[in-house]
C-alpha positions in Angstrom: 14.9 14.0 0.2 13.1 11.6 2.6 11.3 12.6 5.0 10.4 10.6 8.4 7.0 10.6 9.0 5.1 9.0 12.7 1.5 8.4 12.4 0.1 8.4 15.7 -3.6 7.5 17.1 -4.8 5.6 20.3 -4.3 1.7 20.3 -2.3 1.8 16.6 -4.3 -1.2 15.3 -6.9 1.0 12.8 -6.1 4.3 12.1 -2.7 5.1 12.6 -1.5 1.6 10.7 -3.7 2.6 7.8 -2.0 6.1 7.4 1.4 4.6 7.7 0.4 1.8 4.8 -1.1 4.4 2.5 1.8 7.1 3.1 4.4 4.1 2.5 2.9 3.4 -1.0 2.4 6.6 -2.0 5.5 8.1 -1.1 8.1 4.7 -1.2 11.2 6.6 0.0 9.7 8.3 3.0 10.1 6.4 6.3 7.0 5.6 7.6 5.9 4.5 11.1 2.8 4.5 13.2 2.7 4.0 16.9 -0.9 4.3 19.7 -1.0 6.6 22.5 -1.8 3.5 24.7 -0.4 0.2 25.2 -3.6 -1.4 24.9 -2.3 -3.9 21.5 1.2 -3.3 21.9 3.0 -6.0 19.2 -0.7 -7.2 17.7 -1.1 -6.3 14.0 -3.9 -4.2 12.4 -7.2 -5.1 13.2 -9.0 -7.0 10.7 -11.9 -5.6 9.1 -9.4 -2.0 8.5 -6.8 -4.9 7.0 -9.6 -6.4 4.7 -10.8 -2.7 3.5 -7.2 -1.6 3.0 -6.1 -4.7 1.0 -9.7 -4.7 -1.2 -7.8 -1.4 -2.4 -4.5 -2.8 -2.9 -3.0 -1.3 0.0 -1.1 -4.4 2.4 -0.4 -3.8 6.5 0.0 -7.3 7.3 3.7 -6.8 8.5 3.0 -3.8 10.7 2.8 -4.3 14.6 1.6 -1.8 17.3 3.7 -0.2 19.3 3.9 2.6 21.9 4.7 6.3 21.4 7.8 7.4 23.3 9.3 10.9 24.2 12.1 9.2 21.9 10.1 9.5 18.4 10.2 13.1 18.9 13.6 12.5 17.9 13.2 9.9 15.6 11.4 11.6 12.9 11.2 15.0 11.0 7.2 15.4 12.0 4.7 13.6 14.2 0.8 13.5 12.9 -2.0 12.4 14.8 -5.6 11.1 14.4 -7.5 13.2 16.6 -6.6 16.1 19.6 -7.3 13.8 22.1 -4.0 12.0 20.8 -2.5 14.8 19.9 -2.7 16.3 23.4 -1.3 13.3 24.7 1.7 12.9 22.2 2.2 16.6 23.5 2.6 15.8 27.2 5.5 13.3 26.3 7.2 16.3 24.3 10.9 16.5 25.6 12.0 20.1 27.1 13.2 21.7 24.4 12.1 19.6 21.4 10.9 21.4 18.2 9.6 18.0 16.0 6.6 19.9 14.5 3.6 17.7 15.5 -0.2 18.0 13.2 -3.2 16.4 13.0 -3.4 14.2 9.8 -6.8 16.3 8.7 -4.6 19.6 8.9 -3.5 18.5 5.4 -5.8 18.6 2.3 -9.0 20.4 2.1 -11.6 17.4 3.4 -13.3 19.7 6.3 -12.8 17.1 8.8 -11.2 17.9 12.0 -10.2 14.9 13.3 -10.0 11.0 11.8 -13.0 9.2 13.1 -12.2 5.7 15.0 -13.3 2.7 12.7 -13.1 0.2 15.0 -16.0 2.2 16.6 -17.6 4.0 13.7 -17.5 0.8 11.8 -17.1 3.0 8.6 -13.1 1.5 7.2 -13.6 2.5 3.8 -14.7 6.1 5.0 -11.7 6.3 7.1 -9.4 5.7 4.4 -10.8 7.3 1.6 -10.1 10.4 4.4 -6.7 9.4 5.2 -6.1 8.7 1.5 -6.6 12.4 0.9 -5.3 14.0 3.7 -1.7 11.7 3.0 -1.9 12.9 -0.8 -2.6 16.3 0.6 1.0 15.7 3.3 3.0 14.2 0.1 2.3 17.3 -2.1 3.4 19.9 0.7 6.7 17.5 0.8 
């Protein structure tokens, strides 16, 4: 069965991009998205450096763009999973009356002790953000 998966985080040019790359090649027939908070770099595509450390590992995210969340992805996909509680709180504030999508952060899944995805485009650290999301999306595939 396929599952539809959103991958949320603030401006959808680091983070977000990177978990929906690594998800889409680990799990092919999921459908994958990603989407920012803000509309900071709405249409721009992943920010360099976090392209150049995802590609060294074979992983590509050329083709995505950013684009805004929306009250409407709650139903577009089957679960919603953010970087961080500050997006999560803010993906909550768009939830629709009623609206049951089932909305996580990404480091609820696996066992890494993290609580949250740190921001590489601040952190500077790419290759430690994705060796977390790597785990955490290995961690989401295996629940199914």
């Amino acid at each position: 069965m396929s599952k539809r998966i959103l991958f949320v985080c603030l401006g959808n040019i680091c983070r977000s991009p990177s978990a929906h790359a690594v998800t889409r090649a680990l799990a092919p027939d999921w459908q994958i998205d990603s989407a920012g908070t803000s509309d900071w770099h709405v249409g721009e595509p992943p920010y360099g450096p976090m392209q150049k450390a995802a590609r060294a590992r074979g992983i590509e995210m050329a083709d995505l763009r950013a684009r805004q969340f929306g009250p409407a992805d709650f139903d577009a996909f089957d679960m919603i999973v953010a970087m961080d509680a500050d997006n999560l709180a803010r993906i909550e504030a768009q939830r629709p009356a009623g609206n049951e999508t089932p909305v996580h952060l990404l480091t609820d899944f696996g066992n890494t002790g993290a609580d949250h995805v740190p921001d590489p485009y601040y952190t500077r650290d790419f290759d430690g953000c994705l060796d977390l999301i790597e785990a955490c999306a290995r961690a989401l595939i295996a629940r199914g």
